[in-house]
C-alpha positions in Angstrom: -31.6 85.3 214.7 -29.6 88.0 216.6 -28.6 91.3 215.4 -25.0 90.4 214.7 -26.3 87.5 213.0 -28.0 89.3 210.5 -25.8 91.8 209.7 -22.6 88.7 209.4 -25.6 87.6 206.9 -26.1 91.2 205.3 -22.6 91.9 204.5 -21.6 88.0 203.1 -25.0 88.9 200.6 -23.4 91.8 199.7 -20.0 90.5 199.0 -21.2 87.9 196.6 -23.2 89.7 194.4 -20.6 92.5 194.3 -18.4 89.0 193.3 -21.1 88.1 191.1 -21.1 91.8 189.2 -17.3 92.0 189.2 -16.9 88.8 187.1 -20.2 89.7 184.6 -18.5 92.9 184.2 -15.0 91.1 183.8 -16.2 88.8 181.5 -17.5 91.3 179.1 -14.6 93.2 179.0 -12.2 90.0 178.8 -10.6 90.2 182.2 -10.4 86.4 182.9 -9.8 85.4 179.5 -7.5 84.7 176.9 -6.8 87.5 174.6 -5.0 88.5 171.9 -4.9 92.3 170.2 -5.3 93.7 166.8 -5.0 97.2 165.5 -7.0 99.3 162.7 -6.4 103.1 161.3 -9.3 105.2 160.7 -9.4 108.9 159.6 -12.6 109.5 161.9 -13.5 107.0 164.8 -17.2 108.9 164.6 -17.8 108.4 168.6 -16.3 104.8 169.0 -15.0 104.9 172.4 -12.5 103.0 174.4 -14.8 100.4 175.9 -17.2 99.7 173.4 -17.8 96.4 171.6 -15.6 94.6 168.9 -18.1 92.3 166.7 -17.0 89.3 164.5 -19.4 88.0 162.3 -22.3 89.8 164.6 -21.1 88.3 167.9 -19.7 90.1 170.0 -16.1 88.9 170.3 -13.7 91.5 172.1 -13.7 95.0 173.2 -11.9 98.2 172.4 -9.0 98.2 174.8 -7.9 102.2 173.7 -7.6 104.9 171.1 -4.7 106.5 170.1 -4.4 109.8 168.2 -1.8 110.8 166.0 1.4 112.0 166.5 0.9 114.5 163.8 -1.8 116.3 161.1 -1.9 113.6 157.9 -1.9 110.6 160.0 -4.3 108.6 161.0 -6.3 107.4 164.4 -5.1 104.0 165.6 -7.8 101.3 167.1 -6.4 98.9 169.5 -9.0 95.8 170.2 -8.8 92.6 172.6 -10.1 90.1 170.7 -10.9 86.3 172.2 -8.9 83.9 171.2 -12.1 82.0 169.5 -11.7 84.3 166.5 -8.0 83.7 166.2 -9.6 80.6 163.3 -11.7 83.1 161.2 -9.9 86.5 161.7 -7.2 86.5 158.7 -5.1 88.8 157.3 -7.5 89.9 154.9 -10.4 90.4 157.2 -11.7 94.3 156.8 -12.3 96.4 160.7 -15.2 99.2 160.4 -17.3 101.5 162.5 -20.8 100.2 162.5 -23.8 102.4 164.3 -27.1 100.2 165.6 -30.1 101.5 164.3 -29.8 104.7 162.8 -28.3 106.5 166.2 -27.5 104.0 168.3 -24.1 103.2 170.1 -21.0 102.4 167.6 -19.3 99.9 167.8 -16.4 97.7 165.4 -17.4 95.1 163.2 -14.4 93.0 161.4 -15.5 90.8 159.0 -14.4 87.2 158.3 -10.9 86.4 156.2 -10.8 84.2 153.6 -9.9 80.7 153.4 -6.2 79.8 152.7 -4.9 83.4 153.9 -2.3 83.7 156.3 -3.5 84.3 160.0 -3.3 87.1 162.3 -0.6 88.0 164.9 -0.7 89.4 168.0 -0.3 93.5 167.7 -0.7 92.9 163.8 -2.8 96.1 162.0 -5.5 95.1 159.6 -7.2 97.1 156.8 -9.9 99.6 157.7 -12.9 101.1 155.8 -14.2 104.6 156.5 -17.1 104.9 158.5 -20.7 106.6 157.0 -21.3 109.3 158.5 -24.3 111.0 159.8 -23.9 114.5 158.2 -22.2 113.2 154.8 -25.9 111.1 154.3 -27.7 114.4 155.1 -26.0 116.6 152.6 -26.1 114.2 149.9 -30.2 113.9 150.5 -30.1 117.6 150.6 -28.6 118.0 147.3 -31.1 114.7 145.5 -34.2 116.8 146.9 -32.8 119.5 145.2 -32.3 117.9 142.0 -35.8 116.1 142.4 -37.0 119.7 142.4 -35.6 121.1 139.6 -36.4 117.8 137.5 -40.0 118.9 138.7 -39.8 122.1 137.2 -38.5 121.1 134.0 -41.5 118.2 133.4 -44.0 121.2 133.9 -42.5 123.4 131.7 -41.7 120.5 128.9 -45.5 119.3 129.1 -46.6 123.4 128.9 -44.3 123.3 125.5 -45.7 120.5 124.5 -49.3 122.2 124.6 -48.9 124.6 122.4 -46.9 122.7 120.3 -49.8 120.6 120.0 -52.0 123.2 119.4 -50.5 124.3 116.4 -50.6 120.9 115.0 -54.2 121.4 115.4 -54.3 124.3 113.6 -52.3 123.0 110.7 -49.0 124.8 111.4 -45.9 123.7 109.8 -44.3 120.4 108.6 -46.2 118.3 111.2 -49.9 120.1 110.9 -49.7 120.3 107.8 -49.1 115.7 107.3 -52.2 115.4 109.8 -54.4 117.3 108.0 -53.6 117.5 103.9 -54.3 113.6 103.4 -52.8 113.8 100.0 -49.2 114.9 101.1 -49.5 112.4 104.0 -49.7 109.6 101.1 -47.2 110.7 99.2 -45.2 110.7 102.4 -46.1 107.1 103.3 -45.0 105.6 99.7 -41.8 107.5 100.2 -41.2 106.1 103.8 -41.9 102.3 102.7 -39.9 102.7 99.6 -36.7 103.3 102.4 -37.6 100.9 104.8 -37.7 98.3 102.0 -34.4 99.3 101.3 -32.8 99.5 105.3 -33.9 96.1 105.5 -32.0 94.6 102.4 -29.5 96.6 104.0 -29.9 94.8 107.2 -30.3 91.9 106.0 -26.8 92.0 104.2 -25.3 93.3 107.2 -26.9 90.2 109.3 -25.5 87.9 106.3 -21.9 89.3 106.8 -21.7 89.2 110.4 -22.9 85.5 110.3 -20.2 84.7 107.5 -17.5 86.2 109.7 -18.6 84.5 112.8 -18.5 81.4 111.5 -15.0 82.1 110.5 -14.1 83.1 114.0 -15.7 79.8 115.1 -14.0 77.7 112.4 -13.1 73.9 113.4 -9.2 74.7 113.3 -9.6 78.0 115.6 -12.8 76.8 117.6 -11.1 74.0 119.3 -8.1 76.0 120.5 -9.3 79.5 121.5 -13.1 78.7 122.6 -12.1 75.5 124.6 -9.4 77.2 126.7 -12.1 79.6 128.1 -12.1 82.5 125.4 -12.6 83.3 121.6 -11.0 86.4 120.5 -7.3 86.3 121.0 -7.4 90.4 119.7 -8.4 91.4 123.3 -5.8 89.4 125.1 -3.6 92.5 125.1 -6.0 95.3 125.7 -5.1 95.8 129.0 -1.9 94.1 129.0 1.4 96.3 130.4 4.9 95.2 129.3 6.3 94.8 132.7 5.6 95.3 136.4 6.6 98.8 138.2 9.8 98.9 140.3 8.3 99.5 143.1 7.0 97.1 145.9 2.8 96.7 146.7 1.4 97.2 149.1 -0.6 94.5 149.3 -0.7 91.3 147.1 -3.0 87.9 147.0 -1.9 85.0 145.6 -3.7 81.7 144.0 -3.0 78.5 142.2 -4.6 78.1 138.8 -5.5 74.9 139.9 -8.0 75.9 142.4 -9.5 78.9 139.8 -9.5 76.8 136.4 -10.8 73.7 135.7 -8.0 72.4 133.4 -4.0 72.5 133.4 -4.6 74.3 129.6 -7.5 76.2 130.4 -8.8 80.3 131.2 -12.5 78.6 132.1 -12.9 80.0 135.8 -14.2 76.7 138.0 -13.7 78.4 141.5 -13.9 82.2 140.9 -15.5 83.1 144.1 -12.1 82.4 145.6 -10.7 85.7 144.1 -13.5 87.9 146.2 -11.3 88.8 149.0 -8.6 90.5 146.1 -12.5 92.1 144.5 -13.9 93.2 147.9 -10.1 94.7 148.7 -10.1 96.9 145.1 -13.3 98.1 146.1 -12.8 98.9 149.4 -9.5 100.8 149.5 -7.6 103.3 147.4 -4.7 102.3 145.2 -3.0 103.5 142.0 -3.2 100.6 140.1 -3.3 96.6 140.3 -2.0 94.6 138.1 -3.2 90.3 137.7 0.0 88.2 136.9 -0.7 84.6 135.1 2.1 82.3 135.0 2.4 78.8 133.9 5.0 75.8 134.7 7.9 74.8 132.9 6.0 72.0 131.2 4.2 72.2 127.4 4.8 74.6 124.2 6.3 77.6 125.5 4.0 80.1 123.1 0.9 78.3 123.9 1.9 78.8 127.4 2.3 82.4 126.8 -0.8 83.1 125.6 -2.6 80.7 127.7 -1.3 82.9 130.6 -2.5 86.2 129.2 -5.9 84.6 128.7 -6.3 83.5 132.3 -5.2 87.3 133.6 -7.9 88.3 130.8 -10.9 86.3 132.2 -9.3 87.1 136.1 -9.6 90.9 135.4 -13.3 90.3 133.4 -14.5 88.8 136.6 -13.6 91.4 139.1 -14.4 94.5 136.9 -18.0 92.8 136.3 -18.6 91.7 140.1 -16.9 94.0 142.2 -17.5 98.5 142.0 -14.1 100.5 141.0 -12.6 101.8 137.8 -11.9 99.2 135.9 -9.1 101.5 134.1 -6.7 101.1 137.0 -6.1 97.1 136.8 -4.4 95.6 134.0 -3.0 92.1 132.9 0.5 90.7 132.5 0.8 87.2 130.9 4.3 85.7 132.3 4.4 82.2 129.8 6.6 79.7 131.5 7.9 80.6 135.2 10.1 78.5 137.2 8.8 79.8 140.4 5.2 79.0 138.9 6.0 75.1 138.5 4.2 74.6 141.7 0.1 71.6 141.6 2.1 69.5 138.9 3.1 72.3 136.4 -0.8 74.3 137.0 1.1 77.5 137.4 -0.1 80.2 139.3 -2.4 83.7 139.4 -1.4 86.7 141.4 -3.0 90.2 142.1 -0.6 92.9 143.0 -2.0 96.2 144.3 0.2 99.4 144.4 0.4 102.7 145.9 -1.2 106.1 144.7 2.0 107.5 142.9 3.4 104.3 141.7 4.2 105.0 137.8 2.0 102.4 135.4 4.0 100.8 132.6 3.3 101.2 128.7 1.0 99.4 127.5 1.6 96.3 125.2 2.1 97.1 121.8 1.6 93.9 120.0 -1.2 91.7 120.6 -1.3 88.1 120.8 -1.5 85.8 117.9 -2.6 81.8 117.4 -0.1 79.8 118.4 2.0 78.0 116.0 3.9 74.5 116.0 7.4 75.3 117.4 9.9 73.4 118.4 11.2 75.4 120.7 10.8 75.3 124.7 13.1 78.0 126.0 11.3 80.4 127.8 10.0 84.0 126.9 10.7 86.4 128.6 7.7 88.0 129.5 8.8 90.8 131.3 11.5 93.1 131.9 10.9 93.4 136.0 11.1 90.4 138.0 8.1 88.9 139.5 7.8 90.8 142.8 8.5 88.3 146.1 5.0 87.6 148.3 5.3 89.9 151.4 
């Protein structure tokens, strides 16, 4: 083969795998593909850099395209990300964006986590919620200050067990109350006699406590009560009001999830949850994000006996709210109920009705409280409906 030959040979070899590298890299970085971009707002990007790798589920789906920085102090740092259009079916509106490390200081890199089922899908250019990135030197601290409390607990153990020496000692000895029951046998005696004369008596005691609990628990669970309250998913109608606000706030949330009771209870008349890990998303959004306050709406059709209906929706916001505060970490003192009885807007899965969870702003003013609690229905004849609330039901955004 000639000289010219080989080089012509050289240089095509070249050109390929130059080819060859351009379109890995390409691919990568979604030059040849479909895209589609979302945005996120974080106070600290923590070393994310323009570049680096969006993750969906653990794959990675899409790359940082830029980051922008604020125009001003206060506001906040703006991720844009090309995503694939493969994620377009699992990337909802609810879907949470954070700054993951791999390993403990490895690259970063932006995780966004599947939406829920039912929730509306993303648009091009639309911003999703965010969730502040663990850092480094916050973790460090916070070991700091435990090994400093595990220190000090330390020191008090050794002085509490040196107390507890001598005060042992002297019980040896026969000083005061306690040396002087373990070692005058007499007065230990007399003690004894005394001590079973008053636990005879704490347990007639108990035992007429025990007898008038079980007489007014069977009274709560009398046949006429029983099958109303216990079957509909609750027992005490007292505590349908403890959280209960008169009326929604003037002012418009900020963010606001919306379900039909007939995918959460199992029956048209019920507050038994069926499906309750459908209301994670609204759980995993309180815990994740600050707000001032939430409030759960319950409404029911126009169908059935308007105060049964009433408190048949105050129940359901009851069990709603007992469900998120027990599986899902923030203070339970900032959501509250608000049973809206018949709503002609809720008529919607054959008169079911419908559950909503509205979440508003730091500064947002919380109504008073509800003043009178809910009572056992009675036979009425009437099927106007009550008016709940002062404040209109809030449109979905």
């Amino acid at each position: 083969m000639s000289r010219a030959a080989r080089l012509g040979a050289f240089i095509v070899a070249t050109l390929a795998i130059l080819v060859v590298g351009v379109f890995i890299i390409g691919g990568k970085q979604y030059l040849f593909s479909s895209t589609y971009q979302l945005k996120a707002q974080f106070d600290n990007v923590v070393g994310l850099d323009a570049g680096g790798d969006v993750r969906v589920g653990g794959v990675h789906s899409g790359t940082v395209h830029s980051i922008v920085l604020p125009h001003k102090p206060g506001e906040k740092v703006t991720v844009i990300m090309d995503l694939g259009k493969s994620t377009h079916e699992i990337i909802k509106q609810d879907s949470v964006a954070t700054i993951e490390t791999e390993g403990l200081l490895g690259n970063q890199y932006l995780a966004i986590s599947f939406g829920s089922a039912g929730t509306a899908d993303v648009r091009d250019g639309d911003t999703i919620a965010s969730q502040p990135p663990l850092e480094m030197s916050d973790l460090l601290q916070k070991t700091s200050g435990i090994l400093d409390s595990s220190q000090q607990a330390i020191q008090n153990a050794t002085r509490a067990a040196a107390n507890l020496d001598s005060i042992s000692a002297k019980i040896d000895g026969g000083q005061g109350t306690a040396g002087a029951l373990v070692n005058d046998k007499q007065l230990y005696s007399n003690l004894e006699q005394t001590t079973s004369a008053m636990r005879d008596t704490m347990v007639e005691a108990q035992a007429g406590v025990t007898d008038f609990q079980e007489n007014m628990e069977a009274m709560k669970h009398n046949f006429f009560l029983r099958g109303y309250f216990k079957s509909r998913g609750y027992e005490d109608s007292a505590e349908l009001a403890k959280n209960e606000i008169e009326r929604l706030p003037q002012g418009t949330p900020t963010k606001q999830f919306t379900y039909s009771a007939k995918q959460l209870f199992d029956k048209q008349d019920s507050a038994k949850l069926k499906n309750q890990k459908s209301l994670n998303a609204g759980g995993e959004f309180l815990a994740n994000n600050q707000f001032g306050f939430a409030v759960i709406v319950a409404s029911a059709g126009m169908e059935g006996d308007t105060q049964k209906d009433l408190v048949l929706t105050e129940a359901r916001a009851m069990v709603v709210r007992e469900y998120l505060v027990e599986n899902f970490g923030f203070d339970d003192s900032q959501l509250k109920t608000l049973g809206m009885g018949k709503q002609t807007e809720a008529n919607s899965d054959a008169g079911w009705g419908a559950v909503q969870i509205f979440i508003y702003p730091i500064g947002t003013e919380t109504p008073p409280n509800k003043q009178t609690q809910a009572a056992i229905p009675s036979k009425t004849t009437s099927d106007q409906p009550v008016q709940a609330s002062a404040a209109a039901t809030p449109k979905p955004q």
